[in-house]
TIMITOR-180689 format. One record per residue (C-alpha): residue number from 1; x, y, z. Coordinates in pm, 1 decimal. Example, Ala and Ser with C-alpha at 12.3 -4.5 7.8 and 13.67 -1.06 7.14 Angstrom:
2
    k      east     north        up
    1    1230.0    -450.0     780.0
    2    1367.0    -106.0     714.0
! end
This chain:
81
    k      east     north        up
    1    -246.1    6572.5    7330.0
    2     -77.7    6430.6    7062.7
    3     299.0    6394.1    6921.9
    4     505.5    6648.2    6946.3
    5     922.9    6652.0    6814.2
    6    1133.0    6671.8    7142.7
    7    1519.7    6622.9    7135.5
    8    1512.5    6449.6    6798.5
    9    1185.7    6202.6    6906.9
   10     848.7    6189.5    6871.8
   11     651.2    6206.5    7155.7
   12     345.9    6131.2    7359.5
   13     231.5    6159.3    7686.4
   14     -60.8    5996.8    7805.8
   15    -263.2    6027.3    8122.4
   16    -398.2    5736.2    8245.9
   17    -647.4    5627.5    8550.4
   18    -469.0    5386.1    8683.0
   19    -199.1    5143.3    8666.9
   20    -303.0    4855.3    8481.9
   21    -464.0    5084.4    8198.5
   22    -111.1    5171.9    8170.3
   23      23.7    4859.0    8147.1
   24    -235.2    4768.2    7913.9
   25    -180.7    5060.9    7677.9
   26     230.0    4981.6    7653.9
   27      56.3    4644.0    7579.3
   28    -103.3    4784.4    7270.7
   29     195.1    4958.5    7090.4
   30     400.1    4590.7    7096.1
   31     226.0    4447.8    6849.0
   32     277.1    4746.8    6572.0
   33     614.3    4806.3    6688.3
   34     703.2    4449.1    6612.2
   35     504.0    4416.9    6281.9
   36     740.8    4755.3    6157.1
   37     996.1    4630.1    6379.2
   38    1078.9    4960.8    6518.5
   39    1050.3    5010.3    6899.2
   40    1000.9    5259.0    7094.3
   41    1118.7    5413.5    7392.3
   42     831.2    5372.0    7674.5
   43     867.5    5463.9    8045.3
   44     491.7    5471.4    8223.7
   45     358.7    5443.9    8578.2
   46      48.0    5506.2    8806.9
   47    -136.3    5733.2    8575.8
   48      69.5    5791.9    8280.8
   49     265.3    5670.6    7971.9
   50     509.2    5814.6    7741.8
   51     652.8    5672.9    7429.3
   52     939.2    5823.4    7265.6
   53    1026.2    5746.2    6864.9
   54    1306.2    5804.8    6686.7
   55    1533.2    5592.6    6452.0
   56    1882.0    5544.3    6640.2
   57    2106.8    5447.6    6284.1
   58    1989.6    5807.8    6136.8
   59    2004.8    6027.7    6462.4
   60    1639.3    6116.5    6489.2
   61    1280.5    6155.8    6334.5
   62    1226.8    5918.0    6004.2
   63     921.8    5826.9    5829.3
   64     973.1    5519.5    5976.8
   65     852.8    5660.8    6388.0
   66     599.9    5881.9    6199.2
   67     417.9    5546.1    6063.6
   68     468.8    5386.6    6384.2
   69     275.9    5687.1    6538.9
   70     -31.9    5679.8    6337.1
   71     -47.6    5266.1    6410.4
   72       9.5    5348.0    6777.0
   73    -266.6    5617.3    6731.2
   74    -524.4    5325.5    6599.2
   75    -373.7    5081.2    6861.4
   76    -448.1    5303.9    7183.9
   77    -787.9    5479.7    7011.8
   78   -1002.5    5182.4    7185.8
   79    -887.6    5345.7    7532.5
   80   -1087.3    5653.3    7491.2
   81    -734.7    5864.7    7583.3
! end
């Protein structure tokens, strides 16, 4: 799967085998998201994570979360999801 514009975000879902590959993929997007210093939006859980972008100040989808997409693409690729 990959992003898709929801509600003025960016989104994408992924599915996860467990926990702690989870937790290690949320892991992964902190270091882009600081070096832009943009953050995202992240809930995740047993088997999933979703990150949500969007730039608050101009009400929804900027360059800006599109270039933090394609780092978080590059950050996550090493998990295979």
């Amino acid at each position: 799967m990959s992003w898709i514009e929801q509600d003025g975000a960016l989104v994408r879902t992924f599915k996860t085998p467990d926990f702690m590959t989870a937790y290690r993929l949320v892991s992964a997007v902190v270091e882009p998201a600081e070096a832009l210093n943009h953050h995202p939006d992240l809930r995740f859980g047993w088997g999933y994570v979703e990150i949500r972008l969007t730039t608050h100040d101009a009400g929804g989808i900027t360059e800006q979360d599109h270039q933090l997409a394609q780092r978080i693409d590059a950050a996550v690729r090493p998990f295979g999801l």
